[in-house]
Each structure stands twice: as structure tokens, then as C-alpha cells.
N, C-alpha and C positions, 0 to 999 in steps of 0.2 A: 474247517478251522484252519488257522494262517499255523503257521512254522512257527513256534514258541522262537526259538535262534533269530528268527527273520521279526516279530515284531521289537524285540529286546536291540535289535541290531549287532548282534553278538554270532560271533563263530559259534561252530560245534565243540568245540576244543576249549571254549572259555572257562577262564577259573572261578570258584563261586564266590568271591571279593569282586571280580568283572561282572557277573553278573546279578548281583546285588547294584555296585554302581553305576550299570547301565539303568537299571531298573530304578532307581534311585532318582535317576538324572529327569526320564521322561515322569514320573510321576510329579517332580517338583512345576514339569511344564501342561502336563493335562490334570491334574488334581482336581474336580466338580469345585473345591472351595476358593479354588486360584482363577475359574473361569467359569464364575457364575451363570448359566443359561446359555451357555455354549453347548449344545448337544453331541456335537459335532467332536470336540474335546471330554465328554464326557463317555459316548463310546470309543473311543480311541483310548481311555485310560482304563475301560472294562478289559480291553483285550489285552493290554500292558499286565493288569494284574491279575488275569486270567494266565498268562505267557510266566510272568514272576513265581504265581500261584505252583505252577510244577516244575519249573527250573530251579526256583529257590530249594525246593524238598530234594535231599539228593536220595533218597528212594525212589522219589516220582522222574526225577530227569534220569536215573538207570536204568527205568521199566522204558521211559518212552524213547531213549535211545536203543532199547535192545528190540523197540515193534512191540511193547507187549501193550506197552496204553497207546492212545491217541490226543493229539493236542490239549482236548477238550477234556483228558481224562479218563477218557471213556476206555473199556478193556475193547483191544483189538478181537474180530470175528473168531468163532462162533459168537460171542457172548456181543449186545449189542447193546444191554442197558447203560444208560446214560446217569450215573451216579451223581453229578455236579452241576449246576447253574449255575455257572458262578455270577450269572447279570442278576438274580433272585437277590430281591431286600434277607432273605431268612437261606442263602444257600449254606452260609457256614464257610465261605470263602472269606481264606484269610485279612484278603487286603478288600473286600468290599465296602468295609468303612477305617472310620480314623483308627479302631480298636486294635486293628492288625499291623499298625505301625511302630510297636514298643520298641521292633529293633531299630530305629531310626531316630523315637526320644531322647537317646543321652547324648544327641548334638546339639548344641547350643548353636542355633542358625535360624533364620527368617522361617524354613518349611516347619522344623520342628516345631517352635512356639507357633505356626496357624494350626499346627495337627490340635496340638492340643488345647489350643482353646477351640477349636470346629468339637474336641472331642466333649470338653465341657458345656459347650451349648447342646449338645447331644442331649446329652446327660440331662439338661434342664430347657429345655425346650420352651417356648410358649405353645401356650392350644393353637388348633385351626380356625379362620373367620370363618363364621359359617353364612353363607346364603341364601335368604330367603326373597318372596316376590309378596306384595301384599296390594288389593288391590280395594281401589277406595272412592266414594262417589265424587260428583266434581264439589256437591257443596261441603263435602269435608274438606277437601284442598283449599278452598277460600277459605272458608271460618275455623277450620282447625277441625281434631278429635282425635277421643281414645279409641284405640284398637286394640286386639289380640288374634293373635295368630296361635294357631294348633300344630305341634312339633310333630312330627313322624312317629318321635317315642312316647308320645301321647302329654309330652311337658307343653305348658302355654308360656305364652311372651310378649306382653303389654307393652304397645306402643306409643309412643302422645306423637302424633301428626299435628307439629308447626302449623298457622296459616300461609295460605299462598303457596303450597305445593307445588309444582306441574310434574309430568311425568317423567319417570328418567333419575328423578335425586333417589340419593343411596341415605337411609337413616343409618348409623351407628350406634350401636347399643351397646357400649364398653364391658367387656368381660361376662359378656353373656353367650360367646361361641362356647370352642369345644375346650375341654379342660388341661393344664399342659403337663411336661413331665417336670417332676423333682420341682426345684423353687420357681420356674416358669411360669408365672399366670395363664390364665383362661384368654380366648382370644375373643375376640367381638363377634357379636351379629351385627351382618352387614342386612339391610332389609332395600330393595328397592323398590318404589313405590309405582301403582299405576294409575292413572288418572280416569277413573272412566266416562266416556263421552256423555254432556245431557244435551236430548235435541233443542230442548229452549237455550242453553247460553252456549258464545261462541268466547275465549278468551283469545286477546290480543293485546301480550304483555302483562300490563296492573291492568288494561279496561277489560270489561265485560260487554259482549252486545247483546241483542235479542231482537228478534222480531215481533211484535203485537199487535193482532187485529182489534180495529177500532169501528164501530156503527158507523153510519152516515152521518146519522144524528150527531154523536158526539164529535165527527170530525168536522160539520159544519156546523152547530152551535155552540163546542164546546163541550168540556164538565172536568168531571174528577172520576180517576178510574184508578183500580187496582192494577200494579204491577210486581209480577213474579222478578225477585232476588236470590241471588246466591245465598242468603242470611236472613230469607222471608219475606213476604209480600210486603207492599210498601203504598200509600197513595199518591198520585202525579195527577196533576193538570194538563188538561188536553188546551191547548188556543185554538180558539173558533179557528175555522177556514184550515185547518189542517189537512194536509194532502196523504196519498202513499207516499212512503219514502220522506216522510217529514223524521228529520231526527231529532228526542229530547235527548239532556241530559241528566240523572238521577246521580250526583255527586255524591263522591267517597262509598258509591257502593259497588264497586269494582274489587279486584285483590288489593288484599296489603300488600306494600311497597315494602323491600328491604330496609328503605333508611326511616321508616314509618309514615305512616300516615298512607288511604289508599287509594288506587285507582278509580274511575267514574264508570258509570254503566249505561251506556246507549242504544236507548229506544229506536225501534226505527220502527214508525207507524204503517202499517196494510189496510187502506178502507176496505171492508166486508159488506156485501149488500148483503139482506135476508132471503132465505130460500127457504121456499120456494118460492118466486118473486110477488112481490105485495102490489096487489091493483090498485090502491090509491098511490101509492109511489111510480107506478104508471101512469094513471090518469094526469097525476099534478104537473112529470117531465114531459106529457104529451101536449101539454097546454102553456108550459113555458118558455117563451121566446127568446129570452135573453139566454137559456143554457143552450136551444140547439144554434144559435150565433154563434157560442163560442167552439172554438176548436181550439182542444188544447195539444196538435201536431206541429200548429204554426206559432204558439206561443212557447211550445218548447225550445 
């Protein structure tokens, strides 16, 4: 532990008006409510008011000028327990929060008014956000749905999942976190959403893709075939002489668009022969002239 004298920057011999104003001075400059997320200023003002904490008592700065405590409070050898935390939220040290600052109240100046209203927001608090993860199919993130999620304390908490989700958005469910102090409301549940993979669609953006195998038949003479959506199967038109890699389009069945109306979803065709291979499907290309003519390496 540092030299109570030496954090306060104060002599041995200081009077306790000195060291009160020394004390005074740096707390006005490390104070956690004067430098929010500064960690660095927030232990540097533990050890301030750890240093105040027994110089200010003039019991405690008698005992520990005469050797009998140590910085930290603590009773000098034999005896070795450690009576005080003062960095503890519950030590019971004076200046660990705003409460221990009354003798500093009756000045009308910029520190006193932040004490006390840091003290009144104490006092009335808002609850904690609390965070959860909820995870959800991908055709719920296109078409929307309700969910409920199972609380640790065994409470539930209904969801409604927007359309058009992707992974990563945070839902807000206003004043359903944790509950606060005195007139402070409840805080939110934050819920973040996950999106889980389906190996049929791939999204890019509002479009939706997929890939679909198609017979021979229907890729060389056509038809109507069923196709899988995010929002359910749907019927499309195959055009005769259809190849692999021929791509349709199945309009407005992709995600909803933020400013409305939605994305499109494109087919991208895979001819499939049958297997195990069909001997009149052999016979017919064994005897077809015009398919072994073509090459389609030199027409690519």
C-alpha cells in the first residue's frame, strides 16, 4: 500500500483543513462521475479515498503515525487481518460512493451539485438491459414470426420477429430487463437474433438464390415444376432447351425491402440424368448424330 501523506500529496505534519483540501481537490479531478470510463481515474481515486479514508479520522491517522495500523488499515504484526476493502461495492468505506460526501454538501459549487444529483440517481436508478441470444430458422427471418424465449428464473418472454431479419440485429423489448431502484423504471431486454443457415437458400441482400435440379426431359422439352420458397412452394415454368446454369426469376419472392415491397429469388437450374443410367437414353444418344457433332467446349 502507497504512503497515505504521499497519495494526498501532503506532508507528515499537515493540518486536517490541509488535508481535507488536498483531498478535496483531487477528488474533484478523479471522481468516476467526472470521468466516465476512465478506469485509470477511477483507481487513482480508490486510493485517494482509501488515503482520505484514515488521514481524515484522526484516530486512524494517530494509530498509523505511531506503527500501530498500516496504510491499508490493517493492524501492524502479530495480528495480520485485513479488516477493510475499501475498493468493495459493500466495504462500508466512507468515500466509496456519493453518500460519504455530506461534509462537502453545504458548498454551493459545480462538484457539490454533480455529488448530489450522482447521489439522487443512485437513489433512483433505472434497471439493467438484460441480454439474450434467440435463434431462429432462416424462413422465419423472411416471413416474420412469434417466439418465446425461456428466462434462467424460469419467466418467458414473447417475441414478434419483424420480416427480413439477417443475423446480428439486436430486438428491443422496452422495460422488460431488470427492474430499477426507487422511481427508476425497468430496463429493456436487448435480444439478439441468429439467423440459422438452410442448405436450399443462399441470401444476397432482399434476393434469395437456390439451386434446382431439373430432368432432361423437362429441360429439353419444358414443363411446370414446383419450386421451394422461403414463404412455400410455389409453380415456375421451365423454357424448353433449358441448360445447367440457366437462371429464372420467381419475382417478389425474395426478403422484404426496408422501404417495401421485396426482393426476387433466383433459380439457377442443374440438369440431373437418372441413375442408374436408363438404356434407352443410351441407345437413342448412341444413334444421334447431330448431339455427338456437337461440342459444347468450342461453343462455350
Amino acid at each position: 500500500m502507497k504512503n497515505p501523506y504521499e497519495v494526498l500529496g501532503v506532508s507528515a505534519g499537515a493540518s486536517a483543513s490541509e488535508i481535507q483540501s488536498a483531498y478535496r481537490k483531487l477528488a474533484k479531478k478523479l471522481h468516476p462521475d467526472l470521468n466516465p470510463g476512465d478506469k485509470s481515474a477511477e483507481e487513482k481515486f480508490k486510493e485517494v479515498a482509501a488515503a482520505y479514508g484514515l488521514l481524515g479520522d484522526a484516530d486512524k491517522r494517530k494509530r498509523f503515525d505511531a506503527g500501530e495500523i498500516d496504510a491499508s488499515g490493517a493492524e501492524r504484526p502479530p495480528r495480520q487481518n485485513y479488516y477493510r476493502d475499501y475498493a468493495g461495492a459493500d466495504s462500508g468505506h466512507a468515500y466509496a460512493n456519493t453518500s460519504g460526501f455530506s461534509d462537502f454538501m453545504d458548498n454551493d459549487d459545480v462538484f457539490a451539485d454533480l455529488l448530489r444529483r450522482s447521489q439522487r440517481a443512485q437513489t433512483n436508478r433505472r434497471g439493467e438491459d438484460m441480454h439474450y441470444r434467440l435463434a431462429i430458422a432462416f424462413s422465419e427471418s423472411i416471413a416474420g414470426a412469434s417466439k418465446r424465449i425461456t428466462l434462467p428464473d424460469g419467466g418467458t418472454l414473447d417475441v414478434k420477429i419483424p420480416p427480413g431479419l439477417v443475423s446480428g440485429q439486436t430486438l428491443r423489448l422496452k422495460g422488460k430487463g431488470a427492474p430499477g431502484r426507487g422511481s427508476g423504471g425497468p430496463g429493456d431486454a436487448l435480444i439478439e437474433v441468429e439467423v440459422l443457415p438452410d442448405p436450399r437458400f443462399t441470401r444476397e441482400g432482399d434476393d434469395i438464390a437456390i439451386e434446382l435440379a431439373v430432368s432432361l426431359s423437362e429441360a429439353v422439352l419444358g414443363g411446370r415444376i414446383r419450386v421451394p420458397t422461403a414463404t412455400g412452394a410455389v409453380t415456375m415454368a421451365v423454357p424448353k432447351g433449358s441448360n445447367t446454369g440457366t437462371v429464372l426469376r420467381l419475382k417478389g419472392k425474395g426478403a422484404p425491402k426496408r422501404g417495401g415491397g421485396s426482393g426476387d429469388q433466383f433459380v439457377k437450374l442443374k440438369v440431373v440424368l437418372p441413375s442408374p443410367p436408363d438404356p434407352e437414353l443410351e441407345a437413342f444418344v448412341s444413334g444421334w448424330a447431330k448431339g455427338k457433332a456437337f461440342d459444347p467446349r468450342e461453343e462455350g
